[in-house]
C-alpha positions as CSV (number, residue, x, y, z in Angstrom):
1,X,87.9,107.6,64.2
2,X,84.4,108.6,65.4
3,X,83.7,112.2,66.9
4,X,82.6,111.4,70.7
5,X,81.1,113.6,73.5
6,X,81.4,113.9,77.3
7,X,78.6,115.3,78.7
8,X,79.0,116.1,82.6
9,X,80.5,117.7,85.2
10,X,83.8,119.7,86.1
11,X,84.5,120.4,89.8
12,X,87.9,121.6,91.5
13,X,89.6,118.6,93.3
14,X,91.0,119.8,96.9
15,X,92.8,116.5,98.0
16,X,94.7,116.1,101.1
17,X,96.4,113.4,102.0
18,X,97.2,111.9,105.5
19,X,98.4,108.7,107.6
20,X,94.7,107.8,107.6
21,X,91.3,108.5,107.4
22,X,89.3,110.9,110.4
23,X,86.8,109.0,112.0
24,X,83.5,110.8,113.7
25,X,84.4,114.4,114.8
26,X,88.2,113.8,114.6
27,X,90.6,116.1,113.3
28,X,93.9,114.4,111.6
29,X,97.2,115.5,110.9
30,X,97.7,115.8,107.2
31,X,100.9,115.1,105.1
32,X,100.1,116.5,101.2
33,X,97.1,118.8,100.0
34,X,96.6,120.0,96.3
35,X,94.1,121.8,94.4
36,X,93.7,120.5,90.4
37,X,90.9,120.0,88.1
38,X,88.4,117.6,88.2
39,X,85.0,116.1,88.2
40,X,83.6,112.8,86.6
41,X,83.5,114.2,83.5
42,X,86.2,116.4,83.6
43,X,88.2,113.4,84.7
44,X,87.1,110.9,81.3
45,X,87.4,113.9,79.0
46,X,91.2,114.5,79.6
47,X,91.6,110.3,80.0
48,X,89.9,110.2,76.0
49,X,91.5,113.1,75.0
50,X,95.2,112.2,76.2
51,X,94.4,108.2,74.9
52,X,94.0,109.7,71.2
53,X,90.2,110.4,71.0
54,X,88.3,113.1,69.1
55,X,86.4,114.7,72.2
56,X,84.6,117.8,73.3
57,X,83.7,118.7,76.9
58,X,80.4,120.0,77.4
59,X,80.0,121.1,80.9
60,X,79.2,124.4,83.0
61,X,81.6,126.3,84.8
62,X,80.7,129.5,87.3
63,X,82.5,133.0,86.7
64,X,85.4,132.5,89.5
65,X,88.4,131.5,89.8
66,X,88.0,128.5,89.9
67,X,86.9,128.4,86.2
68,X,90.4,129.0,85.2
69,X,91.5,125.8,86.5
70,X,89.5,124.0,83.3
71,X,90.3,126.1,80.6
72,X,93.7,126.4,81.8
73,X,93.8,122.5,81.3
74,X,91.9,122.5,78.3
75,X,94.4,125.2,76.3
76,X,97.3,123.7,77.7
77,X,96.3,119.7,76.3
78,X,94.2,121.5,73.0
79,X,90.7,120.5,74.2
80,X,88.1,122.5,72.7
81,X,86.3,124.9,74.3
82,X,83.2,125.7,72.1
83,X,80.7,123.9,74.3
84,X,81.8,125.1,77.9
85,X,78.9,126.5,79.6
86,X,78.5,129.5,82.2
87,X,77.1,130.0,85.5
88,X,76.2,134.0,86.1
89,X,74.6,133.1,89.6
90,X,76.7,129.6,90.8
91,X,79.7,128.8,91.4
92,X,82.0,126.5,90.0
93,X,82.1,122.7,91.8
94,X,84.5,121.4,94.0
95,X,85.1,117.7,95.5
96,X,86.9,117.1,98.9
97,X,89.1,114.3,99.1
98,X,90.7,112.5,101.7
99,X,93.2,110.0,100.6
100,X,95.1,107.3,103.4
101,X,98.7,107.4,101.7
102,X,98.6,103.8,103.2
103,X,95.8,102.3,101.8
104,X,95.1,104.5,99.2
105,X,91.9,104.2,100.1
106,X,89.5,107.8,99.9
107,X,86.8,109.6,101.1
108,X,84.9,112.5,98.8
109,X,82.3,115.0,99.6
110,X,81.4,116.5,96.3
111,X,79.8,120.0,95.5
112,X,78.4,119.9,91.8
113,X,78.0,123.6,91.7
114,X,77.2,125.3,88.0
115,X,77.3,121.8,86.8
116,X,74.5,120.9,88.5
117,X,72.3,124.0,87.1
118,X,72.2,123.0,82.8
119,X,69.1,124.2,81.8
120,X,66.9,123.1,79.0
121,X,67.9,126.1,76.7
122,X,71.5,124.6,77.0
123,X,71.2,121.2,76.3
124,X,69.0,122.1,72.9
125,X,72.2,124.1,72.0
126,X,73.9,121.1,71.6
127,X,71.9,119.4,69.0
128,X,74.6,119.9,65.9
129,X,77.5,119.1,68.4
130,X,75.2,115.3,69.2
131,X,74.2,114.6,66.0
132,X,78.0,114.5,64.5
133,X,78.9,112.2,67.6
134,X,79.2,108.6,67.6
135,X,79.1,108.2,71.1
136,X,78.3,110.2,74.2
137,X,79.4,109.2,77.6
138,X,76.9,110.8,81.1
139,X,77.9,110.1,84.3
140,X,75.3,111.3,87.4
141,X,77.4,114.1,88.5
142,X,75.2,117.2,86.7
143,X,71.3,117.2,86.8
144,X,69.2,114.5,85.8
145,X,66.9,116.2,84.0
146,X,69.7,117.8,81.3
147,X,71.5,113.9,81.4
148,X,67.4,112.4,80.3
149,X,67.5,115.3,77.4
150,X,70.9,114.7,76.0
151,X,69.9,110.7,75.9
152,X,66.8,111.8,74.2
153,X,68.6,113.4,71.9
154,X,71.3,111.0,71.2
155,X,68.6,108.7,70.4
156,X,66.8,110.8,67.9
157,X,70.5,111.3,66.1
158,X,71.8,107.6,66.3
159,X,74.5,108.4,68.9
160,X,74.9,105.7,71.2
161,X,74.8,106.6,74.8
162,X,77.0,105.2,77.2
163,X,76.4,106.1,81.3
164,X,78.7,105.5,84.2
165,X,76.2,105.4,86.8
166,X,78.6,107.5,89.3
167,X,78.1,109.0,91.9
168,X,75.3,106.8,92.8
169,X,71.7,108.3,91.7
170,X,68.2,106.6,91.1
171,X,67.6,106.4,87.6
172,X,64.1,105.8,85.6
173,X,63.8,102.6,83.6
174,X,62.5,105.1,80.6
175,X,66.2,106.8,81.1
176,X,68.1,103.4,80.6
177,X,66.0,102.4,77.9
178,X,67.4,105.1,75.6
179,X,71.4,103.7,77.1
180,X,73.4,101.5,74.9
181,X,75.9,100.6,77.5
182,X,76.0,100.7,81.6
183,X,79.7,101.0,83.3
184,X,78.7,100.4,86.7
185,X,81.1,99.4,89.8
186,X,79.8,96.8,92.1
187,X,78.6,99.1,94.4
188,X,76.4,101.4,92.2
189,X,75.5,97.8,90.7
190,X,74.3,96.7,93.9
191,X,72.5,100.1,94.5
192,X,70.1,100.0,90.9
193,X,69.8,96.2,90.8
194,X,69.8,95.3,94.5
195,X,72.0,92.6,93.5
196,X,75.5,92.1,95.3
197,X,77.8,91.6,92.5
198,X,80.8,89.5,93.8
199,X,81.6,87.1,91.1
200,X,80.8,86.1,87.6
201,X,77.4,84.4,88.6
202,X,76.0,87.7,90.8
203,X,77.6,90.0,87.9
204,X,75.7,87.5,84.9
205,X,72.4,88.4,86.9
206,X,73.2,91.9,87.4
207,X,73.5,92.3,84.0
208,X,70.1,90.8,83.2
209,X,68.5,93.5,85.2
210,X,69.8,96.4,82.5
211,X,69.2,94.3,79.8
212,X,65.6,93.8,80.6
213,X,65.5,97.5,80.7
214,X,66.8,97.7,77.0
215,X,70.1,98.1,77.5
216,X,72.6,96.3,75.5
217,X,76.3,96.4,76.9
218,X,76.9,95.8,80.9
219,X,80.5,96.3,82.2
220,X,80.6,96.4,85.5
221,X,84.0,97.6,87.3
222,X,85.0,95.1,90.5
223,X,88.5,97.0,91.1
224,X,91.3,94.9,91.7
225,X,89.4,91.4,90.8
226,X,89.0,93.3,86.8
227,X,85.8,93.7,84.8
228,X,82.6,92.2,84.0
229,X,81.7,92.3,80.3
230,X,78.4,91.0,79.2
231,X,77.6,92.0,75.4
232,X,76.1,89.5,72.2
233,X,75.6,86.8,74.8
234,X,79.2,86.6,75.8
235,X,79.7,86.9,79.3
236,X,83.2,87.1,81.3
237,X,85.7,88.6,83.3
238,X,88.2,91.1,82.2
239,X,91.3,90.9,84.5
240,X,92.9,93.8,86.0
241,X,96.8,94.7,85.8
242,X,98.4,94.5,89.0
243,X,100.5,97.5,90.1
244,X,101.5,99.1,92.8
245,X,98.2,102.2,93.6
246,X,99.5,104.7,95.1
247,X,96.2,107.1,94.6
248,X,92.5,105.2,93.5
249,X,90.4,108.2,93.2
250,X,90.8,108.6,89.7
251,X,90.5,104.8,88.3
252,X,86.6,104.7,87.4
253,X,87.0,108.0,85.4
254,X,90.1,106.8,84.2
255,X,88.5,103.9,82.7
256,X,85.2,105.0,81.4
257,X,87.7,108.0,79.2
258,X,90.3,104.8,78.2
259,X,87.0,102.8,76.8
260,X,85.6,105.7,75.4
261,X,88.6,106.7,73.6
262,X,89.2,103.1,72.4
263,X,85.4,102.6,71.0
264,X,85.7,105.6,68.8
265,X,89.1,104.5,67.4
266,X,86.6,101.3,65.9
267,X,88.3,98.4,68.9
268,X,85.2,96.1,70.3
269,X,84.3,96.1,73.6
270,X,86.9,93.1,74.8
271,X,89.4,95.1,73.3
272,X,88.4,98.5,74.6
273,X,88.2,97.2,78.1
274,X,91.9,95.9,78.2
275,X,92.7,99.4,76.9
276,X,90.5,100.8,79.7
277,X,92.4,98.5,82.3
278,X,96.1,99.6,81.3
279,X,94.5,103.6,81.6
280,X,93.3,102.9,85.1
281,X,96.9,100.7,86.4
282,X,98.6,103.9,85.1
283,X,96.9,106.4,86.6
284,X,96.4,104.5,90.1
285,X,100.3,104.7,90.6
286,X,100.1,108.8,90.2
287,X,98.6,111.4,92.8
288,X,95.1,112.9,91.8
289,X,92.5,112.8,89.4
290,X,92.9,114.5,85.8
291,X,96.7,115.3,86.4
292,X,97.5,111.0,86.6
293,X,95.6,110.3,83.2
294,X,98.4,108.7,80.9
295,X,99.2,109.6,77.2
296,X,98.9,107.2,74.1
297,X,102.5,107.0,73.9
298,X,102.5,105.8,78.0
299,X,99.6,103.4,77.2
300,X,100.8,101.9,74.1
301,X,104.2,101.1,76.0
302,X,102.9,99.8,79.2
303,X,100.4,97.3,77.1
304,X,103.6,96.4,75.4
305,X,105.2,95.6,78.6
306,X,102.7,93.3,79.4
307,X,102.8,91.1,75.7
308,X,99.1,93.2,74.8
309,X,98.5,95.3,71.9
310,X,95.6,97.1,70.3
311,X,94.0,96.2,67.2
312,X,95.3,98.1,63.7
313,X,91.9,99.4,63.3
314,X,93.0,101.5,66.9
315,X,95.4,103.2,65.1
């Protein structure tokens, strides 16, 4: 099993949930409101970690309270701590979330905080913890500038890099040219390639757009209808499990730390995507973001219950 690295950002999720969602300058009633860890990164560190992979975190926190909620998380799973990095002057992120407990449907206004401050000095710090990864997996959630370094880097070491491109941010063609593999959802899809990704067709030329920029694995997310794989000329559709959601906020992250973790256990991309897919039902039928990511043991049983089952080479 290879070593593997998330690089990106931890905020504090303050979720509320209520019959729906406020329109324009309304104020609504709400039934359920709790405060947990999370952030992009956060989020797909804890779904690796928990699915069996060898991970670090490397983020920045601020010197608050609000600290404690990560490494409160991270002793009580055994995540390492060695590469958490600190804020003196900024405070530690936070994402507001609105959830309708009808739809499940949300809304999310996030704050990056000390995670949006890595500095140069930083990011060379983690040459040695790069170099001994096989892969490293960026979202768009901490600055630019530190995500094009790490790349850089990666590149220069043999890591490959893999980017969800969430939340939404233009990105350089230079920057994807140094990105083994994309996980965009439609809509981020539709935002970088100005196609509208609604089927396998749309999807096919979506993916032409990243390869052109020298990237070589597309898997585009299209919630409930699965995903899009392209990779070695192959191109399909991935189905989704259905289940019952209860809470959607967490299924992107959920599914970029399931194919993350699969990956480094040595599964292929087809494989590591119907890994990612049971992650994601599993942690849409539980409330909140990190708290909802499943364990091995859960995974394992619920691919069972639907006549799946990884590779040896997973295990």
């Amino acid at each position: 099993m290879g070593k593997v690295v998330v690089f990106g950002s931890f905020v504090v999720d303050l979720m509320a949930r209520s019959p729906r969602l406020p329109i324009d300058s309304e104020t609504v009633r709400g039934s359920l409101f709790k405060m947990g860890p999370g952030g992009k990164g956060f989020n797909q560190c804890v779904a690796a970690h928990k699915a069996g992979a060898d991970v670090i975190m490397v983020t920045k926190l601020g010197r608050d309270s609000f600290a404690d909620v990560a490494l409160d998380v991270m002793k009580e799973w055994g995540m390492p701590q060695d590469c958490l990095m600190f804020s003196d002057s900024v405070e530690t992120g936070i994402a507001l979330i609105l959830v309708d407990e009808k739809t499940s449907h949300n809304e999310i206004v996030i704050v990056p905080g000390a995670c949006d401050t890595i500095t140069p000095e930083e990011v060379a710090n983690m040459k040695e913890v790069i170099r001994e990864a096989e892969y490293v997996l960026l979202q768009l959630e901490v600055n630019q500038d530190a995500n094009e370094m790490i790349a850089e880097m990666a590149c220069e070491y043999g890591c490959k890099v893999i980017v969800n491109t969430a939340p939404y941010t233009p990105v350089t063609d230079e920057f994807l040219s140094k990105v083994y593999m994309v996980t965009p959802n439609e809509v981020e899809a539709k935002e970088i390639t100005g196609i509208h990704v609604v089927d396998l067709e749309s999807a096919k030329k979506a993916a032409e757009y990243f390869y052109k920029r020298g990237v070589q694995v597309v898997a585009i997310t299209l919630g409930s209808q699965g995903v899009f794989v392209s990779c070695d000329g192959k191109e399909k559709i991935i189905p989704a499990f259905e289940v019952n959601a209860i809470d959607t906020t967490g299924a992107g992250d959920a599914f970029n730390g399931g194919l993350l973790a699969a990956l480094s256990k040595g599964n292929d991309i087809w494989e590591g995507v119907r890994f990612a897919n049971a992650l994601a039902a599993l942690s849409v039928q539980r409330l909140g973001t990190t708290p909802a990511m499943p364990t091995m043991e859960e995974i394992e049983l619920f691919l069972g219950e639907h006549g799946e089952r990884l590779s040896p080479v997973a295990h």
